[in-house]
ZAVO-905993 format. One record per residue: x, y, z of N, C-alpha, C, O, CB in turn. Coordinates in steps of 0.2 Angstrom, whole numbers, plus 5000, padded with zeros to 4 digits. Glycine has a CB too. Example, Ala and Ser with C-alpha at 12.3 -4.5 7.8 and 13.67 -1.06 7.14 Angstrom:
REM residues 2
506649725039506249785039506649845039507149835042505749785045506449895035506849955036506450005039506750065040507049975029
***
This chain:
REM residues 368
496951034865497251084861497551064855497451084849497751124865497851014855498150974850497850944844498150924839498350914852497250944844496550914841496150954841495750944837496050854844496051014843495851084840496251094835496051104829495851144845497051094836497251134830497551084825498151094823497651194831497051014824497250964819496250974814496050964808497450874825496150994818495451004814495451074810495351074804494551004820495651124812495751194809495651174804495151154800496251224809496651164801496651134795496051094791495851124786497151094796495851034792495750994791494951034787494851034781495950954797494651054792493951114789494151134784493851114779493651174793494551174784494751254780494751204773494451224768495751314783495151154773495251094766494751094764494551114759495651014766494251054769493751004767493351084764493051074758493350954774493351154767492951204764493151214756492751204751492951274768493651224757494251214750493651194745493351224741494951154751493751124745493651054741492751064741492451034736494050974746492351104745491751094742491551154740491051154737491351074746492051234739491851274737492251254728492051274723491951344741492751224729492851194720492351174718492151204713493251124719492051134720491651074718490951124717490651104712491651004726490651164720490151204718490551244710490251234704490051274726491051284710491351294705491351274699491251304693491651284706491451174701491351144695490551144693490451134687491651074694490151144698489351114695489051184693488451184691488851074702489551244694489151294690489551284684489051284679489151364694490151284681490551314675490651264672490951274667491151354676490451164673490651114669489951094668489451114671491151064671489851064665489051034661489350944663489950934663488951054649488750904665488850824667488950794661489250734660488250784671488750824655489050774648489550804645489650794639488450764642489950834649490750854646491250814649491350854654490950934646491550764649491450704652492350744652492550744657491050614648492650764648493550784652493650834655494050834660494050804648493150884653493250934657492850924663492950964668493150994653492450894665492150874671492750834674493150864678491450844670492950774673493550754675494250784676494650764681493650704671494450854673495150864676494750924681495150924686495750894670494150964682493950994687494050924692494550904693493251014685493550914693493550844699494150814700494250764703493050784696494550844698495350804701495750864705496150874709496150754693495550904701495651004704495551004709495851044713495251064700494950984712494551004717494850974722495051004726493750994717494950894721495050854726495750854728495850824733494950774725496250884726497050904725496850944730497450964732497550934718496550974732496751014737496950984743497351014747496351074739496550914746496550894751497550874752497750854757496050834751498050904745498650904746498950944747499550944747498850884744498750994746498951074747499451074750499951064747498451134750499451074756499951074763500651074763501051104764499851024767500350964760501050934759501550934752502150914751501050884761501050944747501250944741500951014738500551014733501050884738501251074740500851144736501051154728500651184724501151214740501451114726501551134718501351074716501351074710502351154715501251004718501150964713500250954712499950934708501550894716500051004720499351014719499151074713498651064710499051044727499651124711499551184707499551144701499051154697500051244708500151094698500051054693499451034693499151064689500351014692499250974696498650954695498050984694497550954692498550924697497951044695497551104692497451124686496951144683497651154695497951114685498251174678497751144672497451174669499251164675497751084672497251044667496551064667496151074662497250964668496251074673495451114674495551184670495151194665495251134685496051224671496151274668496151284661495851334657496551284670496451224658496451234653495851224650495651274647496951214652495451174650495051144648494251174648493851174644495251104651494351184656493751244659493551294660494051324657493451234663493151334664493051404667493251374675493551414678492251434665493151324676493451314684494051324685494551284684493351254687494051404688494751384690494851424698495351454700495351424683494351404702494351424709494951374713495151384719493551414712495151304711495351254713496151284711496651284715494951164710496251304707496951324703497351384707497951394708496751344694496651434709496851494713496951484720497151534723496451554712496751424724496851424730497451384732497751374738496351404733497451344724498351304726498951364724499451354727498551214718498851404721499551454717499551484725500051474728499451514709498851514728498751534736499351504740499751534742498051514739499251454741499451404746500251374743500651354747498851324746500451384737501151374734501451444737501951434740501151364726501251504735501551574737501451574743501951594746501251644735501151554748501151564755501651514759501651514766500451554758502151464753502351424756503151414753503551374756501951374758503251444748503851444745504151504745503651544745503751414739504751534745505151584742505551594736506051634736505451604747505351544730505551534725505251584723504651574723505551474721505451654721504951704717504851694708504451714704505251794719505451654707505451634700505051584699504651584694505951624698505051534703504451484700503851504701503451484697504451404704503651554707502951564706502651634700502051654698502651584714503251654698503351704692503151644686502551654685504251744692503251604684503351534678502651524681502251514677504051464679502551524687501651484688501051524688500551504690501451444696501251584687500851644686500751654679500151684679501151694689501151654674501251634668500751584665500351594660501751604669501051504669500751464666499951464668499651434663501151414668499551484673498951494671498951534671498951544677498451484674499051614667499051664663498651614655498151624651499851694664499151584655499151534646498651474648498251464643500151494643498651454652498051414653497451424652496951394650498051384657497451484656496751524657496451564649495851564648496951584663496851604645496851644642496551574635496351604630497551694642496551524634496651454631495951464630495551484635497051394635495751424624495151394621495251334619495551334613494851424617495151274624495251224622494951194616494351184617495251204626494951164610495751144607496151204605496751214607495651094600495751254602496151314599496851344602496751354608495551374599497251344601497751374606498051414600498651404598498251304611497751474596497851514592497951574597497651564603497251514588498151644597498051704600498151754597498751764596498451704605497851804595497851874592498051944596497651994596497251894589498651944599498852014603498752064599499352104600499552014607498352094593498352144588497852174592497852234593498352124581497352134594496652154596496552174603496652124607496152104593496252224605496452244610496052224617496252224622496352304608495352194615495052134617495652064621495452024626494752124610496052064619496552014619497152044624497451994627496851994611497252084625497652134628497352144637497652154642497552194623496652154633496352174641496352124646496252114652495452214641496352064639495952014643496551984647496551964653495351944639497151974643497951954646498051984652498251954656498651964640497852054653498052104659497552084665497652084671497952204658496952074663496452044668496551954670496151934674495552054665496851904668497151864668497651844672497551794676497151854664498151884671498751914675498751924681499051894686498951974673498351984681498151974688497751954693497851944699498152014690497251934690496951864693497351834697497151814703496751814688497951804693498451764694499151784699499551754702498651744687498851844699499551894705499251884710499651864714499651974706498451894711498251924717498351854721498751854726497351964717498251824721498251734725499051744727499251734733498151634719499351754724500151744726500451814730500951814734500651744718499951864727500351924734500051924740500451944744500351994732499451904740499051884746499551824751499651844757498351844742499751764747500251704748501151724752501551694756500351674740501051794749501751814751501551844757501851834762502251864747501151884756501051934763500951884768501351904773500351994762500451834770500351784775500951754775501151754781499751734774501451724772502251714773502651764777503051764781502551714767502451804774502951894779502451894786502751884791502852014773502151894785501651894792501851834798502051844804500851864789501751774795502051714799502951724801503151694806501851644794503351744796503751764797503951814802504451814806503851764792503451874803503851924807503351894813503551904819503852024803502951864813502651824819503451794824503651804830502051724815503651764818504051714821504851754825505051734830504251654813504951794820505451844822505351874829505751864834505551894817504751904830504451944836504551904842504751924848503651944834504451834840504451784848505051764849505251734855503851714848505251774844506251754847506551824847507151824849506851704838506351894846506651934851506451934858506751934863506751994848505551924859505351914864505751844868505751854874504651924862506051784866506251764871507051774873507351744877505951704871507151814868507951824867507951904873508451924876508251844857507351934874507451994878507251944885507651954890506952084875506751904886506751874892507351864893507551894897506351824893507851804890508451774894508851824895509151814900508851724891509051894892509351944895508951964901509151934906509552004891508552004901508051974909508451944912508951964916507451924908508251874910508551854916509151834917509151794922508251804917509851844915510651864914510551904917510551884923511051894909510251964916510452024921510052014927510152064931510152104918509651984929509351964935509951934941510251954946508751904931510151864936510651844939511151874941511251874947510851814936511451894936512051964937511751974942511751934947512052034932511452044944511352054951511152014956510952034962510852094952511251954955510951924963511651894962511951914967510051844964512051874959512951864961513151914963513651914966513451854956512851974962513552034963513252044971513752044976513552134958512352034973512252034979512551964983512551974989511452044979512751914981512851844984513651884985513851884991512751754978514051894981514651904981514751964988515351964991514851904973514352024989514352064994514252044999514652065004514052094993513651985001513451965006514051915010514151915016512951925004514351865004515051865006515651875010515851845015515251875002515751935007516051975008515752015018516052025024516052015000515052015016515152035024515151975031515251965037514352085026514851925025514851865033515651855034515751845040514451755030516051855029516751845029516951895035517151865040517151875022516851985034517252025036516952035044517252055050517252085031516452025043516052035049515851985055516051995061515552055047515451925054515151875056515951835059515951815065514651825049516451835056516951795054517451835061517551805066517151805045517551875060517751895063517451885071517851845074517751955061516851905074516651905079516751825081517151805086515951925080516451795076516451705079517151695081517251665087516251645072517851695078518351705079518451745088518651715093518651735072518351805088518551815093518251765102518551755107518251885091517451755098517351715103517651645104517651625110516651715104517851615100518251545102518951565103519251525105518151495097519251625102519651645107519451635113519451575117519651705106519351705114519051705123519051635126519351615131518251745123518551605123518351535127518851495128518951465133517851495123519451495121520051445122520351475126520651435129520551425117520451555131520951565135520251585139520551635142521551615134519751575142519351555147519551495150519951485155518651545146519451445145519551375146520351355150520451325155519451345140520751385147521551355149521651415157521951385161522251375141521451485157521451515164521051485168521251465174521351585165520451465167519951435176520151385178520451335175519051415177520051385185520051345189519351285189519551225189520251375195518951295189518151285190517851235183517751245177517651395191517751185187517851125182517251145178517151135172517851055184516651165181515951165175516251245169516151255164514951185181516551285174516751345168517251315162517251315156517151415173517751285165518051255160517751205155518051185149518451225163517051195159516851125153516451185148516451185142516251045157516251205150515851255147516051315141515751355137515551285153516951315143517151355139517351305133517151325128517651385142517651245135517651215131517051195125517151175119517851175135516651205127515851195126515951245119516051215113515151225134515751315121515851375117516251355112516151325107515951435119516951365114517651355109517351315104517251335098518451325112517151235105517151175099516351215097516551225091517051075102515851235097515451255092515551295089515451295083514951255093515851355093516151425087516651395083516751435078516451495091517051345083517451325078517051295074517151325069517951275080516651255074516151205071515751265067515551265061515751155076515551305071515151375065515651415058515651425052514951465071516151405064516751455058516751415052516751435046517751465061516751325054516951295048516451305043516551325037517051235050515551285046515051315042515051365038514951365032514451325045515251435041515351495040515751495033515651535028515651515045516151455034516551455026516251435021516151475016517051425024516151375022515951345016515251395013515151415008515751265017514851405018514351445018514651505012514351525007514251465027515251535014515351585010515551565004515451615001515851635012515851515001516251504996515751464991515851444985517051454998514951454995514751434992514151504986513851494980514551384996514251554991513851624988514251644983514051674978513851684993514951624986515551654979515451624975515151664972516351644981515551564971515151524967514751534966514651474964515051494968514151564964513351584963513651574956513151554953512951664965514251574952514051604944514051514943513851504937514751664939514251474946514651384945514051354944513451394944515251334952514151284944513651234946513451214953513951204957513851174943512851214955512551204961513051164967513351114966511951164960513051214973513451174977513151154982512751194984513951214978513251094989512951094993513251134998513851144998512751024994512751155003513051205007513351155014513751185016512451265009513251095016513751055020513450985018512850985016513851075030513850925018513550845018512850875022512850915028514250765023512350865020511750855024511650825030512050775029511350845022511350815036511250795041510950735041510650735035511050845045510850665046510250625044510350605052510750635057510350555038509950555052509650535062510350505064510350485070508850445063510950505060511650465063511750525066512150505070512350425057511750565067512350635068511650655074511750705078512450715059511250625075510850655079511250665088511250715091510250595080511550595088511950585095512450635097512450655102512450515095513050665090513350715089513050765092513150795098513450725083512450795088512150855090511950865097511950925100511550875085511750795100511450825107511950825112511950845117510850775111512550805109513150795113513350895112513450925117513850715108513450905108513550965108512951025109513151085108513950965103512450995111512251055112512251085117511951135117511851055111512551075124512651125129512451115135512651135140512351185128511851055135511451055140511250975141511150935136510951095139511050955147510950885147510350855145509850855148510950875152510450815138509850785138509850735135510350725131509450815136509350685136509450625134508950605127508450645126509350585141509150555123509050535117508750465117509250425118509650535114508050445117507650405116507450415108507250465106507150415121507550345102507550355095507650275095508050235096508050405092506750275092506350225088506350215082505850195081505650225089506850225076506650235072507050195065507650195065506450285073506750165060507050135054507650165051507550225050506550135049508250145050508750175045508750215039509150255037509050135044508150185036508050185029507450235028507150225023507850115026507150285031506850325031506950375028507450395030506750325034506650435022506950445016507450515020507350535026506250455009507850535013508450585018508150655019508550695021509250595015507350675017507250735016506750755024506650805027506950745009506350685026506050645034507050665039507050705044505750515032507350635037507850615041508050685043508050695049508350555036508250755036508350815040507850835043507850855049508650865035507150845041506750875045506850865052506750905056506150855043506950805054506850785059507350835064507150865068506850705059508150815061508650855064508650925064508850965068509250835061508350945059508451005060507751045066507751105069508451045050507250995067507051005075507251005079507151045083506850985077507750945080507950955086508250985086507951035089508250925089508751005084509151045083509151135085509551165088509351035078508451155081508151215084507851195090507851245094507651255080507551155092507351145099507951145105507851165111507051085098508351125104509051125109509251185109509551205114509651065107509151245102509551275103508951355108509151395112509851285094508651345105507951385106508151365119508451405123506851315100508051305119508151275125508651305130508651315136508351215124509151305125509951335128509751405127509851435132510751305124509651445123509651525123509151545128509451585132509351555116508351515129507851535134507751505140507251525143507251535131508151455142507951405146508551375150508551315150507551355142509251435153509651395155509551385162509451415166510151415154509851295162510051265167509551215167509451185172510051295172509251195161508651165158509051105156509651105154508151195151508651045158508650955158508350945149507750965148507850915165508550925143507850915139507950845137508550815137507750965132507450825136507250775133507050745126506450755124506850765136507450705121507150685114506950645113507250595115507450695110506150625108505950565107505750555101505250585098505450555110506150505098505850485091505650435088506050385088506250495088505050425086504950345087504450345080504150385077504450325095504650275079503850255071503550235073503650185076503850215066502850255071502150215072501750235067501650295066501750225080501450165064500850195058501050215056501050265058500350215058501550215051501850245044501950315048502150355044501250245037501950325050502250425053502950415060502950375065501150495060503350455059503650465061503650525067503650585065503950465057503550515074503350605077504150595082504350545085502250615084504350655081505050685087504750725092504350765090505750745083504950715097504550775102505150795106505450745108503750745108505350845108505950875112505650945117505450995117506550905106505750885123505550915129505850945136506050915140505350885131505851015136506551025142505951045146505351065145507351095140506351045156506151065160506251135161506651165158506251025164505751175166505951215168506551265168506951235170505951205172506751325166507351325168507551355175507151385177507651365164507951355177508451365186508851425186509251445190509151295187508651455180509151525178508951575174508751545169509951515174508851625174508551675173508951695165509551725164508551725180508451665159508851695153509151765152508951825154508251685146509651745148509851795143509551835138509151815133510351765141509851895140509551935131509751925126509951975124509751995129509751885121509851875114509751885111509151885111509751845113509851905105509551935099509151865096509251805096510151965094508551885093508051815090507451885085507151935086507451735100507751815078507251855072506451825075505951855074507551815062506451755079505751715080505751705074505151735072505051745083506051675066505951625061505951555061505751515058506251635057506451545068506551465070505951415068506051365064506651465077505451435071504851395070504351395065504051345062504551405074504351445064503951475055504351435052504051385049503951555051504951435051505451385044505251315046505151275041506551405045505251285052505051225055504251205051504251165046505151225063503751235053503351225053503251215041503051165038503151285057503551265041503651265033503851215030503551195025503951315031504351185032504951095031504251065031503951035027505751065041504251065038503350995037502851025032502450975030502850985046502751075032502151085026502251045020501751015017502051155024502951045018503051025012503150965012503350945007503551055008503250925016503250855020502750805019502750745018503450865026502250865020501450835023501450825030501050775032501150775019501850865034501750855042501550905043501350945039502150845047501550905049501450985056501850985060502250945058500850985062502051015064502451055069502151095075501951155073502851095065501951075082501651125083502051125092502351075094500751115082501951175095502351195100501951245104501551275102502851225098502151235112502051265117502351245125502651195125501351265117502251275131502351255136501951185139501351165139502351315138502351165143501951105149501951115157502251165159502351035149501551085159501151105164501851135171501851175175500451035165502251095170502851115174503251165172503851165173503251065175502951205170503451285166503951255161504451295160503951335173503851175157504551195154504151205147503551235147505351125154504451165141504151195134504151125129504751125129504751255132503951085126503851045121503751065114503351105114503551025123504151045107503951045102503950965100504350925102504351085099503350975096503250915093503250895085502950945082502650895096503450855083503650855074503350785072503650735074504550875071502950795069502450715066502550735057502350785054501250725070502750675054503050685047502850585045502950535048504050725046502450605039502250535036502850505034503250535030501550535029503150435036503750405035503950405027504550395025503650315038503550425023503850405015503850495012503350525014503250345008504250515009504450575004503750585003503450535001504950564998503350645002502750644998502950714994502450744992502050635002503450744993503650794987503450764980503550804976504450804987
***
């Protein structure tokens, strides 16, 4: 694209410089040895048009005077009006080949008595306009080009302010309900649980209350930051908790509810975006376990081999007839999605003893 529009230019000159140059081989004779020479420097001055538009118009002005070529003279004054907003100097250069042109060289005599002289000054004149109003109008053109695309990107970023705007006022509502609502319930249940726990007698109910109370505490705490971070939408990027890695793994199975044990093969240094994927499997797997499958044993395995990392979390049977829960079923789709972008898989189903297995295979290095 860049070398497309380096050659443009580049043609349009070189066409320039050989429609001069026809110019001169029609209107100079080869044995008029100056006026062929200040043509032939006319012609070639354009190859400076660009960067030098008036010093190219000077160097014209001598062809003018001298000769009938003056096609090299009208495409520099062109290229000066289309690039300057001095209206006075190209008023003075309109002029000045006006008087160059109107010239017989040596003679530089003029009779405005005779009306001949008159017509010919008004046809001269504008000769010498038309290149320059042509020059302005391609300037107003490029100009209101230029204007156009800066309100066009000045109405995009309001767009996209007002875009924002409404996704804060929605972040800031949403807020507001995880707060008034979510907040509330969670609270009530680690109630309940703290005075479950302290009235029973019955050591597995007590452990179990206990069980509930520390994660609904542990939600409430997510729950906030969770909210203060929606509240914020207008600030600088906030993280929604310290992120998780394979250290917190032992934590999570400790708290998830149910018995299972933790088998983990695997490098420290494996990158931290491998490291959540991994947790945030188990983690839906334990949780998935405990909602559909109580009184279920599970099992976790994490191990490296050949550059891939695979977790497989396996519970048995359950001994108790699940609960009704509410479930969107995105748990796995979102899983599944984590490893796509990973360059893994994720895939899941039941085993041959009625219990259930998810398995998570992710290549050991980041490939984002």
């Amino acid at each position: 694209m860049n070398l497309r529009r380096l050659r443009a230019p580049l043609a349009l000159d070189a066409a320039l410089v050989v429609a001069s140059l026809l110019d001169v081989w029609v209107k100079v004779h080869i044995d008029e040895t100056l006026r062929l020479s200040c043509a032939l420097v006319a012609a070639f001055s354009l190859f400076l048009r660009r960067r030098r538009p008036l010093l190219t118009f000077l160097l014209t002005l001598p062809a003018v005077l001298v000769s009938d070529a003056v096609f090299a003279a009208l495409a520099a004054l062109y290229t000066l009006a289309s690039f300057t907003r001095h209206r006075t100097m190209l008023a003075f250069c309109v002029t000045a080949f006006t008087i160059c042109d109107m010239t017989r060289w040596p003679s530089l005599s003029y009779d405005f008595g005779k009306t001949a002289t008159l017509i010919t000054l008004g046809y001269t004149a504008a000769t010498a306009a038309a290149p320059v109003f042509l020059g302005q109008l391609v300037q107003a053109r490029r100009d209101l080009s230029r204007q156009l695309a800066e309100i066009s990107e000045a109405r995009d970023h309001k767009r996209l302010l007002t875009a924002q705007s409404v996704l804060a006022r929605e972040r800031a509502q949403l807020a507001r309900e995880m707060h008034d609502v979510v907040s509330h319930q969670v609270s009530l249940i680690a109630v309940r649980a703290g005075a479950l726990q302290v009235g029973t007698r019955d050591a597995e109910v007590k452990e179990a209350a206990a069980t509930i109370r520390r994660l609904s505490v542990q939600t409430l705490d997510e729950l906030r930051h969770m909210v203060s971070v929606l509240r914020a939408s207008g600030g600088r990027p906030t993280e929604l908790t310290p992120q998780p890695s394979l250290a917190d793994l032992g934590r999570l199975v400790d708290n998830s509810g149910i018995e299972t044990e933790l088998l983990a093969d695997v490098p420290e240094d494996l990158p931290p975006t491998v490291q959540r994927a991994i947790y945030r499997t188990v983690q839906e797997a334990l949780t998935n376990a405990r909602k559909h499958a109580p009184g279920t044993t599970a099992t976790v395995r994490i191990r490296h081999h050949d550059g891939a990392v695979r977790a497989t979390v396996t519970n048995t049977a359950p001994t108790r007839p699940p609960l009704p829960l509410p479930s969107a079923h995105h748990g796995l789709v979102g899983l599944r999605q984590r490893a796509a972008l990973l360059g893994g898989t994720v895939t899941a189903g039941p085993t041959a003893d009625g219990g259930y297995e998810l398995r998570l295979e992710l290549p050991a290095e980041d490939r984002r």
